[in-house]
C-alpha positions as a printed Julia matrix, in Angstrom:
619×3 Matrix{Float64}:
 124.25  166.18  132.52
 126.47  169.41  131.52
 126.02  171.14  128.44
 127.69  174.73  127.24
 126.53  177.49  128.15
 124.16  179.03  125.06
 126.32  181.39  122.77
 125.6   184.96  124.65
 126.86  188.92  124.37
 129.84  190.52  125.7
 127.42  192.11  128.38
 125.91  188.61  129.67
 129.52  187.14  129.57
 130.53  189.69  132.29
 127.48  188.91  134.43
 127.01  185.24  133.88
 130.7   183.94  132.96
 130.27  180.21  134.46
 128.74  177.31  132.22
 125.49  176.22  133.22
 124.11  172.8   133.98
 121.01  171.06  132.74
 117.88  169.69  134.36
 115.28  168.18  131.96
 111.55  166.9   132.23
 112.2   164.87  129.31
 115.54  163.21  127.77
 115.36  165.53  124.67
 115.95  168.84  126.23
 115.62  171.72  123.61
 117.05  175.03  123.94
 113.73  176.91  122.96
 110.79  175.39  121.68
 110.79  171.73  120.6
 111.02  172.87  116.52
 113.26  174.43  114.42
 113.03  177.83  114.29
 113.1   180.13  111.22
 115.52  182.97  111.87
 114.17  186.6   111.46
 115.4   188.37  108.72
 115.32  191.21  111.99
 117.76  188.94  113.37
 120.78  191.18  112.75
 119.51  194.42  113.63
 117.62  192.57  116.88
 121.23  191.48  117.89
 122.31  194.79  117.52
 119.65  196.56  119.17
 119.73  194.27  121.8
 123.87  194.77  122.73
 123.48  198.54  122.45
 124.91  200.55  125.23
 122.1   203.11  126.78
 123.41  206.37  126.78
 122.08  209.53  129.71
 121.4   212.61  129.42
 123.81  214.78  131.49
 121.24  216.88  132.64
 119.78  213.35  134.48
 122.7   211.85  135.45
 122.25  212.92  139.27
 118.84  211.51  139.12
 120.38  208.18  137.95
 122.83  208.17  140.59
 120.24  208.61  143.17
 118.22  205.49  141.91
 115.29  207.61  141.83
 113.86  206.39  138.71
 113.58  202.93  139.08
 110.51  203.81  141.46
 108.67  204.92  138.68
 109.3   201.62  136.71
 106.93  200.59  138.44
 103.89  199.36  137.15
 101.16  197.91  139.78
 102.36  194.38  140.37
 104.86  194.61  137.51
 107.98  196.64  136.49
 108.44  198.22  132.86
 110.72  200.52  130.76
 113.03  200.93  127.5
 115.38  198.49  126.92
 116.55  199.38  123.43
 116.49  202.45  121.86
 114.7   203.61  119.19
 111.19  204.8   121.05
 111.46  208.74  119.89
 111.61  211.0   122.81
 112.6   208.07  125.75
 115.69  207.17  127.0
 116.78  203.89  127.89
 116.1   203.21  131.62
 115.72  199.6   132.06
 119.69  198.44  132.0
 121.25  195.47  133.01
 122.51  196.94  135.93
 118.64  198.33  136.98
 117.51  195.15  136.58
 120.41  193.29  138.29
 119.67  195.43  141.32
 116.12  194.77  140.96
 116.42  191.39  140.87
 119.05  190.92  143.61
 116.22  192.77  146.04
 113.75  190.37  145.29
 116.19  187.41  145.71
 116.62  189.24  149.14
 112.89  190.04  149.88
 111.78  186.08  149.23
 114.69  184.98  151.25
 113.3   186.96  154.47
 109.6   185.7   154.11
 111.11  182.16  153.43
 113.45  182.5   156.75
 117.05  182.31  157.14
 117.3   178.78  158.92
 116.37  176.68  155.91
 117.74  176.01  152.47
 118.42  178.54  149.85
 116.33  180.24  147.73
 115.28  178.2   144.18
 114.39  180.84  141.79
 113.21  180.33  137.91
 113.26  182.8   135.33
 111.94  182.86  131.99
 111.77  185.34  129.03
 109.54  186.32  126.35
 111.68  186.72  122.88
 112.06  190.6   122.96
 115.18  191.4   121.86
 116.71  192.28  125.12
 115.83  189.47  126.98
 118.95  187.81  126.72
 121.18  190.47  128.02
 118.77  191.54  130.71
 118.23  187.6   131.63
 122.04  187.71  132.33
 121.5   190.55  134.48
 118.51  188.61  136.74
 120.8   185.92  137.19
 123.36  188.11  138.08
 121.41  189.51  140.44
 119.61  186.58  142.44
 123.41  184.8   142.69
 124.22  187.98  144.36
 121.36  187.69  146.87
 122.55  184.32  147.36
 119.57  182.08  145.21
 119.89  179.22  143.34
 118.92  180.36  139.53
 117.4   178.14  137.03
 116.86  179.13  133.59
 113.54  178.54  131.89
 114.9   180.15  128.75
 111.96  180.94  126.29
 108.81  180.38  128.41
 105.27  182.06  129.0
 104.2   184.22  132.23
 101.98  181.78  133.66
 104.6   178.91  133.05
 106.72  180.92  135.52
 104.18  180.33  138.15
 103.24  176.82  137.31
 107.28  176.49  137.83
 106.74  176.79  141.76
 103.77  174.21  141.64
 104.44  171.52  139.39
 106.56  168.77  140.49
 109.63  167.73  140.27
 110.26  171.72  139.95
 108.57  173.14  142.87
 110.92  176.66  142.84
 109.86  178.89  145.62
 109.7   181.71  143.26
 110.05  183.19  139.57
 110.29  186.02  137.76
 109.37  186.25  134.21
 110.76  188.99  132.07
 108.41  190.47  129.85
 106.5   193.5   128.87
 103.39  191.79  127.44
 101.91  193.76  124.43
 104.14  196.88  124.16
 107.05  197.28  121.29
 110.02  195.79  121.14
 111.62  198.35  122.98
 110.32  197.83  126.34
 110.82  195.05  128.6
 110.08  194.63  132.44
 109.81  191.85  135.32
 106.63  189.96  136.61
 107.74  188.1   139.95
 105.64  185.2   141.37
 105.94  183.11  144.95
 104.0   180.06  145.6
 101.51  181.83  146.77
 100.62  183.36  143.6
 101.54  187.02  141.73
 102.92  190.24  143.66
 100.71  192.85  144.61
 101.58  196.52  143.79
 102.84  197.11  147.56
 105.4   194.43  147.49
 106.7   195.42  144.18
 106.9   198.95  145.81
 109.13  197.68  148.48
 111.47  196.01  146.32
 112.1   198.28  144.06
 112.55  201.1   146.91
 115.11  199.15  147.73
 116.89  198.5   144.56
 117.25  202.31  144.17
 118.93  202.58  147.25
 121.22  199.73  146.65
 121.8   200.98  143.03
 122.41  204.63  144.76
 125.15  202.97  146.95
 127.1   200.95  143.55
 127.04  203.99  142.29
 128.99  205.38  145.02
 131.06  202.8   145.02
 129.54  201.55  148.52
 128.14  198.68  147.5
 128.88  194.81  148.48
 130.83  193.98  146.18
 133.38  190.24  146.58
 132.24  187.21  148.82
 131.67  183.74  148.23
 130.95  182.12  144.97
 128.4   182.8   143.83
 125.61  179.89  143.33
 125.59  178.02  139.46
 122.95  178.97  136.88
 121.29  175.95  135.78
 119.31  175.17  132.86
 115.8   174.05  132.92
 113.43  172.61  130.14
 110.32  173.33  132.67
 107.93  173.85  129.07
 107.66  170.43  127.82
 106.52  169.87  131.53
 104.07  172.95  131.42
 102.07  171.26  128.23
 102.34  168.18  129.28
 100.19  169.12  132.48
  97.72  171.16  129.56
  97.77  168.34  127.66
  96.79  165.66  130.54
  93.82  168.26  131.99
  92.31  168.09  128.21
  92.47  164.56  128.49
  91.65  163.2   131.37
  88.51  166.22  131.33
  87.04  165.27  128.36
  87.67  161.75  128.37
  87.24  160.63  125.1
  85.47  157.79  124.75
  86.43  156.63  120.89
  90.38  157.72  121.4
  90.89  158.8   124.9
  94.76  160.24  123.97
  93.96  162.26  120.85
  90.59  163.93  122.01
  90.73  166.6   119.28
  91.23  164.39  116.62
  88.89  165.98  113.89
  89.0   169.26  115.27
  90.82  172.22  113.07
  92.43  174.56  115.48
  93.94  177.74  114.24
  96.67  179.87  116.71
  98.0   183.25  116.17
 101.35  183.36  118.67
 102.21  187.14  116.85
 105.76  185.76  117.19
 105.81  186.0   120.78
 106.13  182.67  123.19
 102.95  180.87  122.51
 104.08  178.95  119.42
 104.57  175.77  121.98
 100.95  175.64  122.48
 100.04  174.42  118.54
 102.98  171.96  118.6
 103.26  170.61  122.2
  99.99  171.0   123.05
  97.05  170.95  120.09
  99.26  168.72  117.33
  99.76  165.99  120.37
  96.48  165.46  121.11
  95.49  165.03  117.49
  94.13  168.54  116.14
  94.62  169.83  112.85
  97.14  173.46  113.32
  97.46  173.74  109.0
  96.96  177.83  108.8
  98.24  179.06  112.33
  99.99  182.15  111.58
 102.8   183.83  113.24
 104.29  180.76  115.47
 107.88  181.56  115.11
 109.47  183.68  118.52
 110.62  186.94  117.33
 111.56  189.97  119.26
 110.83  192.52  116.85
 107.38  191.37  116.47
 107.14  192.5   112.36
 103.64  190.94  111.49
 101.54  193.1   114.35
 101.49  193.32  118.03
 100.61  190.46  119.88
  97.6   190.87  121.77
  94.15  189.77  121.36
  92.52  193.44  121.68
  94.78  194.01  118.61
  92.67  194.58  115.19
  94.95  193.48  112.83
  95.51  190.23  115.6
  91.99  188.93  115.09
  91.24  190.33  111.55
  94.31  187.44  110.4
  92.96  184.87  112.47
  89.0   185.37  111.47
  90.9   185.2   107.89
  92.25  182.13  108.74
  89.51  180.82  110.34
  87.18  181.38  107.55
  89.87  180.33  104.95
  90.46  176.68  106.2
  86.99  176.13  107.37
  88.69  175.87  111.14
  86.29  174.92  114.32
  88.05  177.6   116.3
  90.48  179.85  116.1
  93.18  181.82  119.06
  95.03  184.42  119.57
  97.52  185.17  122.12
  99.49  188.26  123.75
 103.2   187.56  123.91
 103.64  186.21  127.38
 100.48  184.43  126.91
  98.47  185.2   130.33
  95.89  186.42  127.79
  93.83  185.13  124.69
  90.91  185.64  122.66
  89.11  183.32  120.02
  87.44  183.41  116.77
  84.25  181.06  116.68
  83.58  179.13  113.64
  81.75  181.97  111.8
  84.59  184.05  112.24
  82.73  186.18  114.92
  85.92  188.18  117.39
  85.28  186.12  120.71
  87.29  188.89  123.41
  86.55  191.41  125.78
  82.95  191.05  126.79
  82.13  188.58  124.58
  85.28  186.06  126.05
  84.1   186.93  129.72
  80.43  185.82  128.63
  81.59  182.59  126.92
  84.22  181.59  129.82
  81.06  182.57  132.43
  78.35  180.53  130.97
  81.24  177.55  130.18
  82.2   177.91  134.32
  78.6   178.06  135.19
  77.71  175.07  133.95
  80.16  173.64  136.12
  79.54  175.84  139.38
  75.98  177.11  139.3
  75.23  180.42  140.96
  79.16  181.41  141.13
  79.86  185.01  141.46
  82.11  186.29  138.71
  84.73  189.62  139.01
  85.48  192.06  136.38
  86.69  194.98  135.94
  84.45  198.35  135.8
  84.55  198.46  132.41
  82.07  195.9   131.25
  78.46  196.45  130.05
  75.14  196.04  131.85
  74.17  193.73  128.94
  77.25  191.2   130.12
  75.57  191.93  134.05
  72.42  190.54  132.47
  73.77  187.55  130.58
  75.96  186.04  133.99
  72.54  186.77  135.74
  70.07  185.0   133.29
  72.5   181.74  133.23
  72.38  181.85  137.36
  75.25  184.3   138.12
  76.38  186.92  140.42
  78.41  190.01  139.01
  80.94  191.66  140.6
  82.25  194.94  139.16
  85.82  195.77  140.66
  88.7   198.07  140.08
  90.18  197.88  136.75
  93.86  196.36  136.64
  94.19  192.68  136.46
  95.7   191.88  139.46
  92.83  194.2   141.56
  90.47  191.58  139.65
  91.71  188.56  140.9
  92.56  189.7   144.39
  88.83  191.08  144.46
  87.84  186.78  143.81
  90.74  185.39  146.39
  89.02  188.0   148.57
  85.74  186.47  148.43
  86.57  182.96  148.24
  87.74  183.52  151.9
  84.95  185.4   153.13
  82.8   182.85  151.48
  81.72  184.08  148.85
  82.27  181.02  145.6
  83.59  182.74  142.84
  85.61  180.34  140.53
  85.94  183.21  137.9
  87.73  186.58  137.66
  88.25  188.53  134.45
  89.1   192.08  132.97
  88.28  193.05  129.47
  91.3   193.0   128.6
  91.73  189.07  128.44
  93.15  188.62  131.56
  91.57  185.66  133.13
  92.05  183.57  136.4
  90.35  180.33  137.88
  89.8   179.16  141.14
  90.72  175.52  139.74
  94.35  176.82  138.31
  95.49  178.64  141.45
  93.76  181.97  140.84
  96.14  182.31  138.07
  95.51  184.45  134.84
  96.7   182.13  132.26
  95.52  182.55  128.37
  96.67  178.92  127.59
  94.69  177.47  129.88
  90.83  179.96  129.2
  91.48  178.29  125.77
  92.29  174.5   126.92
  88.89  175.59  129.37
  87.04  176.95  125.65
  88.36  174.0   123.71
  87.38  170.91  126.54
  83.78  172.97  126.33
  83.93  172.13  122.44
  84.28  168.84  122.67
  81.72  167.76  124.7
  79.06  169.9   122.92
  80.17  167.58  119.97
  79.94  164.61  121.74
  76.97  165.72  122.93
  75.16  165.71  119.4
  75.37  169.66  118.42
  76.16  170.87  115.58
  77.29  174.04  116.47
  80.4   175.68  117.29
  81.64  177.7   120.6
  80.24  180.86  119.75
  76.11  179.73  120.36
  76.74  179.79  124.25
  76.95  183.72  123.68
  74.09  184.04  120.87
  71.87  185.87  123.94
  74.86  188.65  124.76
  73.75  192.06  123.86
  76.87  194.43  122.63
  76.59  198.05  123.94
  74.69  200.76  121.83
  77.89  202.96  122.08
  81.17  201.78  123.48
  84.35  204.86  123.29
  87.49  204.99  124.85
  89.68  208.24  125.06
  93.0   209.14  126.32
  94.36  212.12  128.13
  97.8   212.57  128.26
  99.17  214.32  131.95
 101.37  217.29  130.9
 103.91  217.1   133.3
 107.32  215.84  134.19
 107.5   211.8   134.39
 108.45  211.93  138.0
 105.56  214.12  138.49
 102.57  212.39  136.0
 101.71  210.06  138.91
 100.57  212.28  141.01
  99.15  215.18  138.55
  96.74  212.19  137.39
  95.69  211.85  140.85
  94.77  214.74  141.19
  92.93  214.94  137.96
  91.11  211.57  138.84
  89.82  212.86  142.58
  88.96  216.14  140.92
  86.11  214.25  138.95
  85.29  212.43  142.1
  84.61  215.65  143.81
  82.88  217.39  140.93
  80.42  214.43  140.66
  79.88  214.29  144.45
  79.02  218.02  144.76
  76.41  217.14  142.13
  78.32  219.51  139.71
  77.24  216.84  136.63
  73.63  217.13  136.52
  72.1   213.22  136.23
  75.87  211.44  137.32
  76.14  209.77  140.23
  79.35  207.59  141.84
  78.83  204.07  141.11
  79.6   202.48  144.48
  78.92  198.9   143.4
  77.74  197.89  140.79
  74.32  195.71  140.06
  77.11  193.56  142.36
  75.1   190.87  145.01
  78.22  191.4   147.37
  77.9   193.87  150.51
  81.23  194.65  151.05
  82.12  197.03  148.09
  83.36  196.56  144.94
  84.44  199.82  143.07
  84.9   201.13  146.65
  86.85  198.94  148.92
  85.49  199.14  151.9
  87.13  195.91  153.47
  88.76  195.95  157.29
  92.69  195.83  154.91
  91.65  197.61  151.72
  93.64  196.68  148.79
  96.36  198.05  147.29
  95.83  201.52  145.12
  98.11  201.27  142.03
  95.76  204.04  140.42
  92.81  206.47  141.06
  89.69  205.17  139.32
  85.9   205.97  139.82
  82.8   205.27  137.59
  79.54  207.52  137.39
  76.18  206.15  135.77
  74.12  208.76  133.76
  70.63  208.82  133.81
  67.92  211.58  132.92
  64.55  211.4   132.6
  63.7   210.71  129.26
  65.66  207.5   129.15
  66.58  206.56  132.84
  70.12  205.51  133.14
  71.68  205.14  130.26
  75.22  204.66  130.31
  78.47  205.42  132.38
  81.67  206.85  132.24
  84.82  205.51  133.75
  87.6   207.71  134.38
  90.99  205.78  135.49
  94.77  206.24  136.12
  96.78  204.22  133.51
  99.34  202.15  134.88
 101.74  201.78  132.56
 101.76  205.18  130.48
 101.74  208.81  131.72
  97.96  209.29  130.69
  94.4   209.23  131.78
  91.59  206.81  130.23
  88.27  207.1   129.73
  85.74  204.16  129.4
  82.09  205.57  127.9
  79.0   203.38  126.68
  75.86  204.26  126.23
  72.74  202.1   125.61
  71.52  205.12  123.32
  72.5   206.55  119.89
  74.49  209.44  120.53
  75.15  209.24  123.94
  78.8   209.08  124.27
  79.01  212.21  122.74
  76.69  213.59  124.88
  78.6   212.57  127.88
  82.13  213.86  126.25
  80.43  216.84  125.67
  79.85  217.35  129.77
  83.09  216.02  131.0
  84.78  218.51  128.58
  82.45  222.01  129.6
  80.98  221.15  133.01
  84.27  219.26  134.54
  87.42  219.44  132.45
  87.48  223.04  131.43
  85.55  224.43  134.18
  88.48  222.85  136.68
  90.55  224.13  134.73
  92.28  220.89  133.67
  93.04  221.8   130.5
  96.07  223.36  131.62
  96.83  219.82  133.59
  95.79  217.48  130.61
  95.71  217.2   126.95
  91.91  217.02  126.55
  92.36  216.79  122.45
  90.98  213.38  121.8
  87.97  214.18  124.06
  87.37  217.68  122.35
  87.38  216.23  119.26
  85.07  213.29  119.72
  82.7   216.04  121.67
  82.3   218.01  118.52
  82.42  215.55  116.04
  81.0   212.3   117.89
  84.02  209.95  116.24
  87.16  209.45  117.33
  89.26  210.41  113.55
């Protein structure tokens, strides 16, 4: 059935003029979520923000015109920039007509892999409720019509819902993209783009946006295809209610209730922080269904300027309100999710923070109950105390690169050299299954958490979630720094490089008396984990290596962990220690023995690690 096309700005008018039609998985098809939302009292300045024209410098107008800068949008599997103004000292990069080019290319790229003989392209797209998703939504549908695709509007959705889009029937696209940039401000915005088979890696996104710059190059010239056919309708698609209804029916039919087999978490008080991002569905469409109790969630309505704090469950402020909550309303569990909701954390009935490696230790001793002896992935950055909890409950550990998408292509990896790993996940809160398609999806580690809940209380205990981790260790010491790259943004890239294989070579020479390259890990698998030594090596979307510390009055000790970022001009570094003190022992070295005796002072800004080398804190 037709409906109007949604009220929309001057700028989406011009790129998507036509009316679209509807598709529903229910008869009540809702423009956002299925509740009335309150509007922001940002509303008004969000609108304005959001319809602002960018303005460039004229001193970088010939880089615009050559497209150049839309490679560096880039970042690893995704692609990220200003939208809106107001970010002191950063232009506006990420325009409708960047992302219209962007998303035209990928139209183009899955049209070639699918082949030219058989129908056209079906491609979704959802949004997160930043405030420029609307006008830059016009701009992907824009751009797939003009590479030919069928577009179908998701409207407000999640990341992993885009993917689930190409899965779950009757939908079945062959591919999405979601627009989102996860935790960062308002400002920013950016693309993740997903085929059946799963999330782009950093080489394909490479290749399509090389070749939007030299399409947007050519408009610019006024070479570009420009007239045709029509172009194919946008039509509208309420995939969500389809999306929990799948969440909803694996909680269900898992645990099987055997007193009310439909409302399974009757009883239960579930709290969920959304941080006004898009995972307000999940405590209405998903929890409130099956019977839970949702009084005291906190932040469920969508809004783009994100006023309460940033959405993301590494965020203080994020789990301080929900262990408030928690604690206030006597709740069996509390969550938190980032805006786009492919991550989450928890709160435990205590009120005890349930994320980084505490949520890897609870989702690996929930998964190997299921699959004992499983190997599970993560990222570098974890602690030998999480190595010995997976082992002691019949693990394997696998340390890999850190970036999310490394992570999980580390487990696909493995599963097909056989290798069973049904778990991969980075400190971060990233999180894939083998069960759910490899994909990292924070609604579904907490309908995983919350299945695990039920049974324990069906099984007779009287305790909550967070006993399955009472045997984790936390670090002595655990300190992350940052080190700016002082350089030119088309140059940072490669200056951190360089900065990054200058530590490799310092510690190989043996320049760092007591660190040595950690290799692999205490990993069981022979084929290299923090060096990829496959036959096709993986992607590098950033320089990373990790050194363990030992000496001889305490063995090894600790490690430090010295990465590319890839989303920010800047170097991290990842320290813990299993001794008092010993963090700011090891800043101490980096800073004499390697940073200033390089000479990378001159390359970096080493202030946060001079500072916690003299006075051992990090204020």
């Amino acid at each position: 059935m037709a409906t109007p096309a949604t009220s929309q700005s001057p700028t989406s008018l011009i790129l998507n003029p036509k009316p679209t039609t509807t598709l529903s998985s229910s008869p009540f098809h809702r423009l956002l979520w299925p509740r009335t939302i309150r509007r922001s009292s940002n509303a008004s300045f969000a609108a304005a923000a959001a319809a602002r024209a960018p303005l460039v410098p004229t001193n970088e107008i010939e880089e615009e015109a050559s497209g150049d800068f839309i490679r560096r949008l880039q970042n690893g599997p995704d692609v990220r920039g200003v939208a809106v103004e107001g970010e002191k000292g950063r232009k506006v990069e990420l325009t409708a007509l960047v992302v219209e080019a962007i998303a035209e290319c990928f139209g183009e790229w899955v049209a070639e892999r699918k082949g030219g003989n058989e129908s056209s392209v079906r491609v979704s797209v959802g949004r997160d409720p930043r405030v420029s998703g609307r006008v830059l939504s016009a701009a992907v549908f824009a751009g797939l019509r003009k590479g030919k695709c069928e577009v179908f509007d998701m409207g407000l959705a999640t990341t992993p819902a885009c993917f689930m889009s190409t899965v779950l029937s009757p939908f079945v696209f062959d591919a999405s993209i979601m627009l989102t940039a996860s935790h960062l401000p308002y400002t920013r915005n950016g693309l993740k783009f997903f085929t059946k088979a799963g999330g782009l890696r950093s080489g394909d996104v490479e290749q399509i946006c090389d070749r939007a710059a030299r399409k947007f190059a050519l408009k610019k010239t006024g070479l570009g295809r420009s007239g045709g056919a029509p172009l194919p309708p946008v039509t509208r698609v309420d995939f969500m209610s389809a999306y929990a209804k799948h969440l909803r029916d694996t909680i269900i039919e898992r645990i099987s209730h055997p007193s009310h087999y439909y409302t399974p978490l009757r009883g239960f008080k579930i709290i969920v922080n959304a941080g006004n991002g898009s995972g307000g569905f999940f405590t209405w469409d998903v929890l409130e269904k099956l019977g839970a109790d949702t009084t005291g969630s906190l932040n469920l309505e969508p809004d783009g300027m994100f006023p309460n704090h940033i959405p993301n469950p590494e965020d203080p402020t994020a789990m301080s309100l929900t262990v408030a909550a928690v604690l206030r309303h006597g709740a069996d569990l509390g969550v938190v999710f980032d805006t786009d909701v492919d991550r989450s954390g928890v709160v435990d009935r205590t009120g005890a923070k349930v994320n980084g490696d505490r949520l890897i230790a609870l989702m690996s001793a929930i998964v190997l109950r299921e699959r004992p002896g499983t190997t599970v992935v993560t990222d570098a950055r974890t602690s030998v105390s999480l190595t010995r909890f997976i082992t002691a409950a019949g693990g394997r550990h696998c340390l890999y690169r850190v970036g999310y998408r490394n992570v999980i292509d580390k487990g696909v990896q493995l599963n097909e050299d056989g290798v069973e790993t049904h778990l991969m996940m980075e400190t971060t809160g990233h999180g894939a299954l083998k069960e759910n398609y490899f994909l990292d999806d924070g609604a579904y580690m907490v309908v995983k958490i919350i299945i695990e809940m039920v049974r324990m209380r069906l099984a007779g205990s009287s305790e909550g979630i967070g006993s399955l981790i009472k045997d984790l260790e936390d670090p002595i010491e655990s300190v992350e720094l940052r080190m700016d790259v002082v350089a030119q943004p088309k140059y940072a890239k490669e200056k951190g490089a360089e900065a990054v294989e200058a530590f490799r070579k310092c510690v190989e020479e043996g320049k760092l008396e007591g660190w040595e390259l950690d290799t692999c890990g205490d990993c069981w698998v022979s084929d290299g984990c923090l060096v990829d030594s496959n036959d096709e090596p993986a992607d590098v979307d950033a320089r990373m290596y990790r050194s363990k510390i030992s000496n001889e009055l305490h063995g090894q000790y600790g490690w430090v962990h010295m990465r590319q970022s890839v989303h920010n001009p800047n170097i991290a570094l990842n320290m813990q220690s299993s001794v008092v003190g010993g963090c700011q022992t090891f800043a101490t070295v980096f800073r004499d023995q390697f940073l200033l005796a390089c000479g990378l002072e001159k390359m970096l800004d080493i202030t946060e690690v001079d500072n916690f080398a003299r006075k051992g804190k990090l204020a």
